[in-house]
C-alpha positions as CSV (number, residue, x, y, z in Angstrom):
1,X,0.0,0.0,0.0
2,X,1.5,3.4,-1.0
3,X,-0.5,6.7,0.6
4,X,0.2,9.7,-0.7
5,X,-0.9,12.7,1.0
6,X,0.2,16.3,0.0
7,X,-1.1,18.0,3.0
8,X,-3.1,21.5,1.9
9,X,-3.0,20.5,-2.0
10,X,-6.2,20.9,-3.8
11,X,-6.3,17.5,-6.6
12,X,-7.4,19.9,-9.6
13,X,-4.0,22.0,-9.0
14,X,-1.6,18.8,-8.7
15,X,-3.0,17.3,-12.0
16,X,-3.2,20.8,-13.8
17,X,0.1,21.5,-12.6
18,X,2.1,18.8,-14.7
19,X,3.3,15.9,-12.5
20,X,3.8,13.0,-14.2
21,X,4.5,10.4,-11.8
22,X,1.3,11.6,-9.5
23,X,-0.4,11.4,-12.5
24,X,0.7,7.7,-13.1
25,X,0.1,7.1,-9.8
26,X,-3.3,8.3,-9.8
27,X,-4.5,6.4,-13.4
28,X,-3.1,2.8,-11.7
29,X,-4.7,3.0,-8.5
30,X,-7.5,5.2,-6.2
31,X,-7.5,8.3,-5.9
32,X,-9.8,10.3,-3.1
33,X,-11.4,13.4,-4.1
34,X,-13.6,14.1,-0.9
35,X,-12.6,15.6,2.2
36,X,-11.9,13.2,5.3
37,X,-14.5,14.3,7.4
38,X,-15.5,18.1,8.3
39,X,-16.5,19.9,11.8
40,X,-17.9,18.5,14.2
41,X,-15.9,15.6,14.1
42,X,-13.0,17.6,14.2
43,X,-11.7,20.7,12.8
44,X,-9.6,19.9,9.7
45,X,-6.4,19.8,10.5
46,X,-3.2,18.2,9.7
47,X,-3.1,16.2,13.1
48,X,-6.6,15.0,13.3
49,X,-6.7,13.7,9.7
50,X,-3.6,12.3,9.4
51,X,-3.9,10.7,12.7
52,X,-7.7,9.1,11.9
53,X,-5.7,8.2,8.6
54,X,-3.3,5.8,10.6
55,X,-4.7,4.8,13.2
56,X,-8.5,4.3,11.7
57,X,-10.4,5.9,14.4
58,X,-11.8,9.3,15.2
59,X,-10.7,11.8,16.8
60,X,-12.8,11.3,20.0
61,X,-11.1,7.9,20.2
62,X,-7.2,8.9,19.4
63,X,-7.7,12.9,21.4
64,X,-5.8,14.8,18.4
65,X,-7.9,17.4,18.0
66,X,-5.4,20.1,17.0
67,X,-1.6,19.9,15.7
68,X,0.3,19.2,19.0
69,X,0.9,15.8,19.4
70,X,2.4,15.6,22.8
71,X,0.4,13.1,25.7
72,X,-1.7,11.5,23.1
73,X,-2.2,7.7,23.3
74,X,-1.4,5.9,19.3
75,X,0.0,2.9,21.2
76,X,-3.9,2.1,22.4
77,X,-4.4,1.7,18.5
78,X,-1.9,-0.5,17.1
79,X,-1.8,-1.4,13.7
């Protein structure tokens, strides 16, 4: 599994913007167009997405709610 995330990057600007290997990328596999999830989940973030990316739960379960990661608890969510 390959995830490629370029955080604050709109899809329409990456593929108008001439990159050949995203775009290979993006013809041979999935590409997501929609947002992760929007308030009141969780405001939207880099920490709270990324972390419901890898650890599969929401943010009430994993506590990153903003972009400082310090006394948060990933190891209750292994993968």
């Amino acid at each position: 599994v390959l995830l490629v995330g370029i955080d604050g990057a709109l899809l329409s600007r990456t593929a108008a913007a001439g990159t050949p290997r995203l775009d290979a990328l993006r013809a041979s596999g999935v590409t997501a167009t929609s947002l992760l999830y929007s308030e009141p989940l969780a405001p939207t973030l880099s920490g709270p997405g990324w972390s419901t990316i890898l650890t599969g739960v929401w943010p009430d379960k994993h506590k990153v709610r903003d972009n400082d990661f310090t006394g948060r608890r990933f190891d209750l969510y292994p993968d």
